[in-house]
TIDOFI-379993 format. One record per residue: residue in one letter; x, z, y negated of N, C-alpha, C in turn; chain. Coordinates in Angstrom, 2 decimals. Last residue first. Layout:
 type      nx      nz      ny     cax     caz     cay      cx      cz      cy mol
    a       X       Z       Y       X       Z       Y       X       Z       Y   A
...
END
This chain:
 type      nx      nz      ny     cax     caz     cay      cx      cz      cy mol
    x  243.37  181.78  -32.14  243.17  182.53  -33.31  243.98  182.02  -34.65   A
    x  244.36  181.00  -28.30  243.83  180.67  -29.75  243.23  181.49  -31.19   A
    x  247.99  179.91  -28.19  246.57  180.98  -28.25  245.64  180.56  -29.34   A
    x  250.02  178.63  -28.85  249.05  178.12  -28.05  247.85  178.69  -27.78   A
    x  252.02  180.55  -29.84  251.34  178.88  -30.85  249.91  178.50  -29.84   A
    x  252.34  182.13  -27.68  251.81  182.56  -28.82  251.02  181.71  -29.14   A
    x  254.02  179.90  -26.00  252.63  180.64  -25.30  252.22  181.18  -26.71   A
    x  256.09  179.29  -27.63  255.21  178.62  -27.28  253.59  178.80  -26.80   A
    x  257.38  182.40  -27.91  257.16  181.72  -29.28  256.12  180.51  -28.57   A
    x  258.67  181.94  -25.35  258.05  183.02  -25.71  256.99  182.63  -26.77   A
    x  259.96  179.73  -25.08  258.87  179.95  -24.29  258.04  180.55  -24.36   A
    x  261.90  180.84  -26.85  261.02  179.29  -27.03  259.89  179.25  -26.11   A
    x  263.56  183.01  -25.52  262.46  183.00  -26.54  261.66  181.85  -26.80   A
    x  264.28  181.09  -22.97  263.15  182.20  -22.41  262.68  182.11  -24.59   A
    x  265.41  177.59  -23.79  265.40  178.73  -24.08  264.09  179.81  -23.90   A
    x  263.84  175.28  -21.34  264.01  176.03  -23.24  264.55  177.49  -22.98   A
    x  263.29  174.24  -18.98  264.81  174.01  -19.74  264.68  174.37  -21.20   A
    x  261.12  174.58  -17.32  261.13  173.16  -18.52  262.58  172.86  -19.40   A
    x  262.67  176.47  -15.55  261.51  174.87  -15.16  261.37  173.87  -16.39   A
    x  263.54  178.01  -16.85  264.41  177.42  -15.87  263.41  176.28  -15.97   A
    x  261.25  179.18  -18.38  261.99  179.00  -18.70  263.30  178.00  -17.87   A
    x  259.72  179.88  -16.31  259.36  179.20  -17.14  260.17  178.55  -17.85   A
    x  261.42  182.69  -14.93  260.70  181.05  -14.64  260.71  179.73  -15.25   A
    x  261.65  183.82  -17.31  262.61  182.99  -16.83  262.25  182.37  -15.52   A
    x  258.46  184.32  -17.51  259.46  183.86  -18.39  260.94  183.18  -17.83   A
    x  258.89  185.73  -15.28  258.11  185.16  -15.36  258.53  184.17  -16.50   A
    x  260.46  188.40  -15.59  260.92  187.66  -14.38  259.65  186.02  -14.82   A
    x  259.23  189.42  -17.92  260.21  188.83  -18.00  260.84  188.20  -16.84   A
    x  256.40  190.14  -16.52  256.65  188.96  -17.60  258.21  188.74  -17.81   A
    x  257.65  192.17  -14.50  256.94  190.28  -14.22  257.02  189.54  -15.41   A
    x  258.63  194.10  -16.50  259.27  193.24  -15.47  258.30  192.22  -15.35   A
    x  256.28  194.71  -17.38  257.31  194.03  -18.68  258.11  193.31  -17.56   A
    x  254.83  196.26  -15.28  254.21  195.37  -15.84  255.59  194.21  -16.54   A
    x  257.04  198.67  -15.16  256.58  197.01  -13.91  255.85  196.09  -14.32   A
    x  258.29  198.88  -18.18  257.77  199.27  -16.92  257.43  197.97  -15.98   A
    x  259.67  198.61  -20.25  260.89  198.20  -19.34  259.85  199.32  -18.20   A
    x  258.74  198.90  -22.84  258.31  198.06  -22.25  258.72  197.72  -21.17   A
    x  259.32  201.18  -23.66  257.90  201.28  -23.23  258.28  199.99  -22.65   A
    x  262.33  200.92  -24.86  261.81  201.53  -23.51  260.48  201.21  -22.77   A
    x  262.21  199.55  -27.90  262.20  198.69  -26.40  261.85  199.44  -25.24   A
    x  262.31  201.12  -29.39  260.84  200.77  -29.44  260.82  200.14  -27.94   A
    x  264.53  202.71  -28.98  263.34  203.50  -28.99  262.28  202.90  -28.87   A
    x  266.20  200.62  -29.49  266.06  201.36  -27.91  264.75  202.30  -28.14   A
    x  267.24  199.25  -31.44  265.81  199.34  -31.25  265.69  199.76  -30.01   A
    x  269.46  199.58  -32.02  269.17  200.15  -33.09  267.37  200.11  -32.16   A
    x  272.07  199.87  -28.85  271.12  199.46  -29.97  269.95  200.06  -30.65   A
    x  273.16  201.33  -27.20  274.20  201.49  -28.30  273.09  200.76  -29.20   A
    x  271.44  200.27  -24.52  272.33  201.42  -25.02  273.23  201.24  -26.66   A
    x  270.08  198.55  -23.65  269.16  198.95  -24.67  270.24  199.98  -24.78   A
    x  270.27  197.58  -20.66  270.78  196.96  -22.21  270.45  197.33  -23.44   A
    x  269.64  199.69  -19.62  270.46  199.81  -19.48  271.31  198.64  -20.67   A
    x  266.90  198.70  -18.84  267.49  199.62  -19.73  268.61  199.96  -20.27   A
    x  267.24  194.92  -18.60  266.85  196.51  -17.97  267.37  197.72  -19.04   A
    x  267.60  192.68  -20.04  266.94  192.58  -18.86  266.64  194.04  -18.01   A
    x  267.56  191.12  -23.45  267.44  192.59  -22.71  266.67  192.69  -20.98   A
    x  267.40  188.53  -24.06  268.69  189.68  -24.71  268.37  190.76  -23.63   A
    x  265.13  187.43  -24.04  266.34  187.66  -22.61  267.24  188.16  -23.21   A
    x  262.88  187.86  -26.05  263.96  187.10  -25.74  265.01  186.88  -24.94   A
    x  261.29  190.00  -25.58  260.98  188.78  -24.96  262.16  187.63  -25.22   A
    x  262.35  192.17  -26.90  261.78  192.09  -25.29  262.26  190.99  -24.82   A
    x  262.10  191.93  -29.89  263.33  191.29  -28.91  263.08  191.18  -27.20   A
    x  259.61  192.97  -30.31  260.78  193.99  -30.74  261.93  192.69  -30.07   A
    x  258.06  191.31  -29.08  257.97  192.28  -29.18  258.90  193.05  -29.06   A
    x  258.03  188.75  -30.78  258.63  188.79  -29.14  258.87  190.38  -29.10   A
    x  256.14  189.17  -32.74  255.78  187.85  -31.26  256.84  187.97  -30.07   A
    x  255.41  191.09  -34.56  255.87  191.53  -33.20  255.94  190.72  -32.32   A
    x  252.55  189.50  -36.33  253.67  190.05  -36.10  254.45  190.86  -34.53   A
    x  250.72  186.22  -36.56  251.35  187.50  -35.92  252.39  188.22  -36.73   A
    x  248.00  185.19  -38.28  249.27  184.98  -38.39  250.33  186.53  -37.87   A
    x  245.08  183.75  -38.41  245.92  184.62  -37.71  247.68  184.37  -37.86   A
    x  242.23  183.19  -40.36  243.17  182.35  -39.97  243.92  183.82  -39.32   A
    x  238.73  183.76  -39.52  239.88  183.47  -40.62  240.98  183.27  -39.59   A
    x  235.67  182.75  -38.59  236.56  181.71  -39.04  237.69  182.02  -40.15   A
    x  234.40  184.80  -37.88  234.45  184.95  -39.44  235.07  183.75  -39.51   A
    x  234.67  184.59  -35.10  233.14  184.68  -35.56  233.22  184.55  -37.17   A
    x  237.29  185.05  -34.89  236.47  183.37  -34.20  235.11  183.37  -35.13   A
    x  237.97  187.70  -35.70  238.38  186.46  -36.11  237.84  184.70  -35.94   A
    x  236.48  188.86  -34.03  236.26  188.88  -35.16  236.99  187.65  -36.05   A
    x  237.70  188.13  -31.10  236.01  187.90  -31.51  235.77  187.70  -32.96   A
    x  240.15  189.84  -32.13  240.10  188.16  -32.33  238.57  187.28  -32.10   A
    x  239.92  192.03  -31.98  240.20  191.44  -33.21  239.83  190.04  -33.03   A
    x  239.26  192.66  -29.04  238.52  193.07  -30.43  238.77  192.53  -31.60   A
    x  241.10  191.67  -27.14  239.58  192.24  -26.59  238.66  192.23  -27.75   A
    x  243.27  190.31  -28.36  242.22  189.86  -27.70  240.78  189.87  -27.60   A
    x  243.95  192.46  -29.46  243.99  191.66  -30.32  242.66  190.90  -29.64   A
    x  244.55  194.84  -27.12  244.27  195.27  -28.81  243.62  193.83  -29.86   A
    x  246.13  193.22  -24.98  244.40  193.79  -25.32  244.22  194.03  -26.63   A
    x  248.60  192.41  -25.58  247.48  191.51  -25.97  246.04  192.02  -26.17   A
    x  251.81  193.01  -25.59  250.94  193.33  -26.36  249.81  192.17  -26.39   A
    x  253.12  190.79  -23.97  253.22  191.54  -23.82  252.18  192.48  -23.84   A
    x  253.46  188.31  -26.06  253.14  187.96  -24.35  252.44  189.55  -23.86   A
    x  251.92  189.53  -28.76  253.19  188.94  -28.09  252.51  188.84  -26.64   A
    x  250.62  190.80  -31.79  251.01  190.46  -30.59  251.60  189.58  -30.31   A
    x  249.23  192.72  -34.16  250.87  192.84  -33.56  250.45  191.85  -32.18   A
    x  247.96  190.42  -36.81  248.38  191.44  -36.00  249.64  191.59  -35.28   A
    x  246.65  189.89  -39.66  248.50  189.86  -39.11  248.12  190.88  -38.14   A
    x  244.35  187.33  -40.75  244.88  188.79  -40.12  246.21  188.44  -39.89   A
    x  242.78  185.98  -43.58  243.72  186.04  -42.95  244.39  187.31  -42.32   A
    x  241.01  186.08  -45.37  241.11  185.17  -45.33  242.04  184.77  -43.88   A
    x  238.65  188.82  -47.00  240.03  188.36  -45.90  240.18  187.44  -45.48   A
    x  237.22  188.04  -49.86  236.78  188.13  -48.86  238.48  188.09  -48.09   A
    x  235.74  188.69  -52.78  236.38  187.57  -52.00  236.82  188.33  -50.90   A
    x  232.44  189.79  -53.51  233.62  189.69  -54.02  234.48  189.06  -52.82   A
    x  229.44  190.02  -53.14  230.28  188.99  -53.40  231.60  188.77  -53.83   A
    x  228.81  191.94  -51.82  228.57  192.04  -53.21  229.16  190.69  -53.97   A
    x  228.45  190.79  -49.08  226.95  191.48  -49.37  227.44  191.71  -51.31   A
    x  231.01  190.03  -48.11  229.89  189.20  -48.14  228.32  190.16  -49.22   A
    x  232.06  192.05  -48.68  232.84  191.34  -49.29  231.56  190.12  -49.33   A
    x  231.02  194.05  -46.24  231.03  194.27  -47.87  231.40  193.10  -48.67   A
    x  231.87  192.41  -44.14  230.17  192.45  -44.76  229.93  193.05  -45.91   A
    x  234.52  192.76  -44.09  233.67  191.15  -44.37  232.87  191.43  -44.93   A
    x  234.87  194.99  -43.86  235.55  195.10  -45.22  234.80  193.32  -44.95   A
    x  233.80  195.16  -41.26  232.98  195.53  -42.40  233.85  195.62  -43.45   A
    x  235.49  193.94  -40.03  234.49  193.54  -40.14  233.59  194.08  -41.02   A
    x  237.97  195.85  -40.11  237.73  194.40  -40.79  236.46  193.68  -40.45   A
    x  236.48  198.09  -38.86  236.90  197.77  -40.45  237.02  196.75  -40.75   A
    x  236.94  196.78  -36.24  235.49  197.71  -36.69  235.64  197.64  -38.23   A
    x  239.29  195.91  -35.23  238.75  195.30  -35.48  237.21  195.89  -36.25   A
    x  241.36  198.00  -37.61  241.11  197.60  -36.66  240.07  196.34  -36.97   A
    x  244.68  196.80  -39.46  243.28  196.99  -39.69  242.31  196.88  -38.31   A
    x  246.88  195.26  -39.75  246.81  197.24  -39.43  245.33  197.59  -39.69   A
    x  246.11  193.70  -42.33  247.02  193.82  -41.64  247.07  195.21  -41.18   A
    x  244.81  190.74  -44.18  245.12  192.04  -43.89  246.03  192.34  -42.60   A
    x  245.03  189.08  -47.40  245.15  188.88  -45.88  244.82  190.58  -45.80   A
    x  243.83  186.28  -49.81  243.30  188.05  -49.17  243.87  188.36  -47.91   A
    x  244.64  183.96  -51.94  243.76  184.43  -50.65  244.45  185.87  -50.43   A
    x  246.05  184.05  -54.28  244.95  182.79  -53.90  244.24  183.58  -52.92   A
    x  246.70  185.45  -57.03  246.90  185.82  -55.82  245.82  184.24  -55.47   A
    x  246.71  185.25  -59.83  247.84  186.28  -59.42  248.01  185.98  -58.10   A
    x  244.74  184.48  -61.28  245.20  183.31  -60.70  246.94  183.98  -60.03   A
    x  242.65  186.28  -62.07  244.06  186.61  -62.95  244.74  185.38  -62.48   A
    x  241.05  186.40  -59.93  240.88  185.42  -61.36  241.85  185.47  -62.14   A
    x  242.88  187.67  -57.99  242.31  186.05  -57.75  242.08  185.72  -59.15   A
    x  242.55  190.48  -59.19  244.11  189.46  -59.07  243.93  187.51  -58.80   A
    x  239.93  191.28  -58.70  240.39  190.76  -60.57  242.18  189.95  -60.19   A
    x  240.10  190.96  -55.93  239.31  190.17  -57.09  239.81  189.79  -58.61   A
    x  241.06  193.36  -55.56  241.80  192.03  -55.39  241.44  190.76  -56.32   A
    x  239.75  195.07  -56.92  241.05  194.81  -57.45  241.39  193.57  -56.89   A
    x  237.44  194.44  -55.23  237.45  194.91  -56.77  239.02  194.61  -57.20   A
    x  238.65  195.93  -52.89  237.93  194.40  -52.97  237.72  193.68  -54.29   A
    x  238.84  198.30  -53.51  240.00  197.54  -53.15  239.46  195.96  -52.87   A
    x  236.36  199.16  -54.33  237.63  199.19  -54.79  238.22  198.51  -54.48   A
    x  234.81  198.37  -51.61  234.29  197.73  -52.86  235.38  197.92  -53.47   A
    x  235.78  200.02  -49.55  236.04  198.80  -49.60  235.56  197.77  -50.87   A
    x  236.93  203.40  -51.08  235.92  202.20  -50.27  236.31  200.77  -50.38   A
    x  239.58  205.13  -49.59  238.99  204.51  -50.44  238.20  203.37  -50.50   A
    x  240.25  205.96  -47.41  240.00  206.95  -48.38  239.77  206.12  -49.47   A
    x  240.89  204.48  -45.59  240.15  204.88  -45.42  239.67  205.67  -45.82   A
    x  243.64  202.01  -45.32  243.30  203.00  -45.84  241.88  203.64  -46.44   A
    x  245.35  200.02  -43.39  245.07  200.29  -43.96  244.18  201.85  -44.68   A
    x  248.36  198.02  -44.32  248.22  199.50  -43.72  246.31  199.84  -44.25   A
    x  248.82  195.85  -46.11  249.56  195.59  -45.06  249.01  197.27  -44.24   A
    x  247.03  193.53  -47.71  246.97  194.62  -47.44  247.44  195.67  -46.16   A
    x  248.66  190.51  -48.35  248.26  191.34  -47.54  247.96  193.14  -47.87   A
    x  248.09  187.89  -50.41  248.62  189.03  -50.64  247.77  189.86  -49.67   A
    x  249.52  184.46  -50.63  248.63  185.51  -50.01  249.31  186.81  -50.62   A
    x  250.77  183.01  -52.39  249.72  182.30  -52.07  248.91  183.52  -51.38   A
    x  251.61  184.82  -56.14  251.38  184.74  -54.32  250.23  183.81  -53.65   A
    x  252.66  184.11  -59.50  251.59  184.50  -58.36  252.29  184.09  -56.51   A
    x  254.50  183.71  -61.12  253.60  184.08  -61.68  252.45  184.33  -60.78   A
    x  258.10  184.94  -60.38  256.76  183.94  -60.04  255.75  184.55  -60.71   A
    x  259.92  186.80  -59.15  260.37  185.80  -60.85  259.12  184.57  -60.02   A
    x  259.63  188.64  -57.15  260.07  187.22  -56.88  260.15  186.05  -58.15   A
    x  259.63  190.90  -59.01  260.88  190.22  -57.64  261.22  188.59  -57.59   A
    x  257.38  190.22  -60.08  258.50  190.46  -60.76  259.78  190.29  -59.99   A
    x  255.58  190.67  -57.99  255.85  189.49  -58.70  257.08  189.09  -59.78   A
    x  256.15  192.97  -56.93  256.55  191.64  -56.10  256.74  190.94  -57.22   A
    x  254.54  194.56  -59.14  256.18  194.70  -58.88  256.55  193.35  -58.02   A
    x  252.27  193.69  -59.13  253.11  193.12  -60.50  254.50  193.17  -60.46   A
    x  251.46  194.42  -57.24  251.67  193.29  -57.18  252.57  193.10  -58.27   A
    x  251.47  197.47  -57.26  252.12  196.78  -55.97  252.66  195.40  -56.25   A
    x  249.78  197.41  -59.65  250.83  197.88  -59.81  251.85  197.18  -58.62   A
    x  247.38  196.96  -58.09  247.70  196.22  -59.00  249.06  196.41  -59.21   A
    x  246.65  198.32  -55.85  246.95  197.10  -55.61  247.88  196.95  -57.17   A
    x  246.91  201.35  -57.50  248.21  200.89  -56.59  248.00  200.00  -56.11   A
    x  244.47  200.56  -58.81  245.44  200.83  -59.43  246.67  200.74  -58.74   A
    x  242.98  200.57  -56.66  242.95  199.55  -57.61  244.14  199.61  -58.50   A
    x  243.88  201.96  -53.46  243.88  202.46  -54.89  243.36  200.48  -55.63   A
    x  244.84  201.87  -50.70  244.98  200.62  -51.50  243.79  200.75  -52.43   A
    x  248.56  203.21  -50.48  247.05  203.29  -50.64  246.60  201.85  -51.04   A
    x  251.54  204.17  -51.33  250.57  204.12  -50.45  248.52  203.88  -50.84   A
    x  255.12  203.27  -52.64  253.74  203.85  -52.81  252.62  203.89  -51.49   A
    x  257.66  205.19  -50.08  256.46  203.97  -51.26  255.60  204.41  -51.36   A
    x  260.50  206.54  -49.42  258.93  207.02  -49.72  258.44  206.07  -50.71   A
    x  262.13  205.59  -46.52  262.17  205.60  -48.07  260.67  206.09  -48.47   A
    x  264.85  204.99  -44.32  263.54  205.88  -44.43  263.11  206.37  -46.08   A
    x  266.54  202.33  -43.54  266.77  203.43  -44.38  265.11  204.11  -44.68   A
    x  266.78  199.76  -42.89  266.51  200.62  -41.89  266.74  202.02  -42.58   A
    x  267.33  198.19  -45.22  268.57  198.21  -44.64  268.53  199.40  -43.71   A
    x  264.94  197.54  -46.06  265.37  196.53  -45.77  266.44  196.67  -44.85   A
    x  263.13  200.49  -44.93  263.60  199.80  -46.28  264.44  198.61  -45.43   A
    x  261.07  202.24  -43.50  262.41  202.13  -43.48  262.08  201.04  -44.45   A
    x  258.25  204.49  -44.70  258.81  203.71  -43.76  260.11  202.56  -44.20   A
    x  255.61  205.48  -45.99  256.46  206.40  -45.74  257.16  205.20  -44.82   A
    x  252.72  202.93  -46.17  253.08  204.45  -46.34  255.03  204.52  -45.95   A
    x  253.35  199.99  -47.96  253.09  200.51  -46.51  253.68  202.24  -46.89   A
    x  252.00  198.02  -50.83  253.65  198.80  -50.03  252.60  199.68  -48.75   A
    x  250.83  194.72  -50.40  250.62  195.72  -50.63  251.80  197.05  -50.27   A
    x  253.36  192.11  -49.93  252.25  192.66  -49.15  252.30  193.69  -50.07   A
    x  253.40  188.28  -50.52  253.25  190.02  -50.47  252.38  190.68  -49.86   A
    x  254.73  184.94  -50.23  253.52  186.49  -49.62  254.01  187.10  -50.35   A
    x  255.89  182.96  -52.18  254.60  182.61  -50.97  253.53  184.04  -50.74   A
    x  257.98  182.62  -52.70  256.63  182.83  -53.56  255.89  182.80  -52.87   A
    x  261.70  183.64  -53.23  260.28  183.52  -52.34  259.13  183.28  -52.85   A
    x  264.72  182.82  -53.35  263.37  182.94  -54.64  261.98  182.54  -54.07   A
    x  267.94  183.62  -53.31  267.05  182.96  -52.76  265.30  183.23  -53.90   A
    x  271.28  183.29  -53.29  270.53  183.57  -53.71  269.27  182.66  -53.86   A
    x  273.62  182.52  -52.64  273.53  181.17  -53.59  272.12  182.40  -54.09   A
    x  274.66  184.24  -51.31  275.57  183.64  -51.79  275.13  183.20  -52.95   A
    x  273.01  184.65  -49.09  272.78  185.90  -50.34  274.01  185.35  -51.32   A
    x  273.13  181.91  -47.94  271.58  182.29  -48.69  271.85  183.36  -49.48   A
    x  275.59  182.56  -46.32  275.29  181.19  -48.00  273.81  181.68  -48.43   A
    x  274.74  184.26  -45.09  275.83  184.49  -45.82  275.79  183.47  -47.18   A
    x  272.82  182.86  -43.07  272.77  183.93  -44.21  273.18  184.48  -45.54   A
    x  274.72  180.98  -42.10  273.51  180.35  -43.17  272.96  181.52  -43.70   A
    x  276.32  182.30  -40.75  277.07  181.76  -41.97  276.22  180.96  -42.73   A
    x  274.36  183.75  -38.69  275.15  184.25  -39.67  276.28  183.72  -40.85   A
    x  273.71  181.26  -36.59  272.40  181.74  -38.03  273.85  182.67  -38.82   A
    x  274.83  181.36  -34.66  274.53  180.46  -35.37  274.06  180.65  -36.73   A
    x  274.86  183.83  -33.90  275.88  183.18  -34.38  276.03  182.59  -35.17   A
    x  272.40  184.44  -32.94  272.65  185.75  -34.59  274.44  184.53  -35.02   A
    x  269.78  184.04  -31.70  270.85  183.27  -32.24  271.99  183.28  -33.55   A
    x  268.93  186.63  -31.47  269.23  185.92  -30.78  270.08  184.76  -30.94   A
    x  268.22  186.48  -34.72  269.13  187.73  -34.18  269.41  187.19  -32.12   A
    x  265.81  184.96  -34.75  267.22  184.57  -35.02  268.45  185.69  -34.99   A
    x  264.02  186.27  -33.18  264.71  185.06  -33.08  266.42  184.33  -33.23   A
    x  263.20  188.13  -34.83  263.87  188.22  -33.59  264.34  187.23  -33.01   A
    x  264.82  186.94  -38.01  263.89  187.00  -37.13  264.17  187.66  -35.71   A
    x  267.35  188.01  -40.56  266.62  187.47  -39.55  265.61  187.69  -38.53   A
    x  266.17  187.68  -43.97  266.20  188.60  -43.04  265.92  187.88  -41.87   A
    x  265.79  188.32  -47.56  265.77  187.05  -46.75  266.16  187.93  -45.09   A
    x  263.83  189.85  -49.58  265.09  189.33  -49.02  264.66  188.74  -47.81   A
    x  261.41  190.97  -50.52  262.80  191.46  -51.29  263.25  190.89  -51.07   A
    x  259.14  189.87  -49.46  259.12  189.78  -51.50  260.20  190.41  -51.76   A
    x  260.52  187.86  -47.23  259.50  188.89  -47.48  260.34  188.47  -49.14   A
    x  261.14  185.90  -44.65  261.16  185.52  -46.04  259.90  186.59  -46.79   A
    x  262.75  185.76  -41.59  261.77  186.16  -42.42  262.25  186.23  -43.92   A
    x  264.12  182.81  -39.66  264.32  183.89  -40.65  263.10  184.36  -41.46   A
    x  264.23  181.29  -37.70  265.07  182.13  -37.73  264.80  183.07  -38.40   A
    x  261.22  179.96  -36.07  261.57  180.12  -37.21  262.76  181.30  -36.75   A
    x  262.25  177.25  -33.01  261.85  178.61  -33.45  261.91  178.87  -35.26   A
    x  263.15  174.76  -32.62  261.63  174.61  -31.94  261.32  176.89  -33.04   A
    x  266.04  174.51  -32.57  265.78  175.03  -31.98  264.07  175.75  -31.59   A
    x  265.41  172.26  -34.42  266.49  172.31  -33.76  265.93  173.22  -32.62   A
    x  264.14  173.65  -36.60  263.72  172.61  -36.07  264.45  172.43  -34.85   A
    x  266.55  175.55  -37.48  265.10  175.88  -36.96  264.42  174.59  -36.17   A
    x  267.96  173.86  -38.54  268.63  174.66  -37.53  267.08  175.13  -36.90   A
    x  266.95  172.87  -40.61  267.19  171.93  -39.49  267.98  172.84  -38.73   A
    x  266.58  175.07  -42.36  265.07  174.30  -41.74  265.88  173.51  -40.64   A
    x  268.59  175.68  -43.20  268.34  176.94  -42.05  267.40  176.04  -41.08   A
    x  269.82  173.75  -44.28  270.52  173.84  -43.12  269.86  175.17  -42.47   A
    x  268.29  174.25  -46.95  268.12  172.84  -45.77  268.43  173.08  -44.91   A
    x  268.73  176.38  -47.51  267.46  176.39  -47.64  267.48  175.30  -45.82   A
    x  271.43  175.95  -48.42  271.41  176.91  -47.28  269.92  176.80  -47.01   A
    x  271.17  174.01  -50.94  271.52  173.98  -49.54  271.08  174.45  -48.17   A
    x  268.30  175.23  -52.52  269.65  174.92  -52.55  270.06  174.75  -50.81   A
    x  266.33  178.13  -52.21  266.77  177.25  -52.75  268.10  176.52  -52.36   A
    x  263.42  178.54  -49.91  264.48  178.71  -50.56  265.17  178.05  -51.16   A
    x  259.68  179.27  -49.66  260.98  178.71  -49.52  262.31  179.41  -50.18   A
    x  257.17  180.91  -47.67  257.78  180.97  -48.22  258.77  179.27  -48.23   A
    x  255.57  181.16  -45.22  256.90  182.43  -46.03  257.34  182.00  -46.96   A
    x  254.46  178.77  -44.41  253.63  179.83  -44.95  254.47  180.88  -45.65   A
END
């Protein structure tokens, strides 16, 4: 679904992935970037990076709409555009597309969303990107479940195209939010789910067994919340699971996800 790459380093990431049952690497409309995953297996994976900004890579698959006020590839705090304006979809896209030297996206997410402008607009623009043959399908993302249901029933009631596809945040961890409300919506509209946050922030990969591993790293702020009694059992639980079938705790992690249903 992210995407491909070119040339060698393309091949040797896919059979390193296969290999290890996990995807290593995210494939966004700037760069290539490892996964929580593959920052777990940051060894292995760092001389197939190195050949990917080497040989240089050429994504076509996603975009996303730009996200308010928030860090840049290299964790750097940058001001994007915001909204999802007709005018700032369009503009949003033409820039990806220009990145990625392609004449279209299989998806284009509306990655934040935004409640100052009706859902006919921004349904309206996507639209004219589908016949433009700019975009194939509609995702969203950061959307509760109450809005994306009515960005459906607008989409159904004037006929313009419709969300095809959510990104939420969950993981072993993180589930009410998705469960309780998004995902009714998702069963009942028949669209497709594609996470973010699956090992929530790294949690879930056994990199981190108490606070105390969270010193000198870049994500101690997001990791704390989870180092209450609840996060303990799942990670004592996990390496259960983990001992008993012999995968790697993230593979276990990443398995229970695939297995949900949405």
């Amino acid at each position: 679904m992210l995407g491909t790459s070119s040339g060698q380093a393309s091949k040797l990431v896919s059979r390193l992935e296969a290999e290890l049952g996990v995807r290593l690497l995210n494939r966004t409309t700037r760069s290539v970037s490892p996964t929580e995953a593959g920052r777990a297996h940051h060894d292995r994976l760092r001389v197939l990076i190195e050949e990917l900004d080497r040989l240089g890579t050429e994504i076509r698959n996603i975009s996303q709409t730009p996200r308010r006020r928030g860090p840049d590839d290299q964790g750097r705090h940058v001001d994007r555009r915001s909204g999802l304006s007709a005018a700032n979809i369009g503009t949003a896209l033409d820039d990806s597309l220009r990145r990625l030297r392609t004449g279209h996206v299989d998806v284009c997410f509306a990655h934040v969303d935004d409640e100052s402008v009706p859902f006919k607009e921004t349904l309206g623009a996507f639209s004219r990107l589908v016949e433009a043959g700019k975009v194939c399908a509609i995702g969203a993302s950061n959307h509760s479940a109450g809005r994306l249901q009515a960005a459906l029933d607008t989409a159904r009631a004037t006929g313009l195209p419709r969300c095809e596809i959510v990104q939420p945040a969950y993981n072993l961890y993180d589930r009410k939010d998705f469960e309780q409300s998004l995902l009714p919506v998702i069963q009942s509209e028949a669209l497709g789910a594609a996470s973010y946050f699956s090992l929530a922030s790294g949690f879930l990969t056994g990199k981190y067994r108490s606070t105390a591993d969270l010193e000198g790293s870049s994500r101690k702020d997001f990791l704390e919340g989870y180092f209450n009694d609840r996060g303990q059992r799942i990670l004592t639980a996990l390496r259960v699971v983990s001992g008993e079938v012999g995968a790697p705790q993230v593979q276990v992690a990443l398995a229970w996800l695939m297995s949900r249903p949405g």
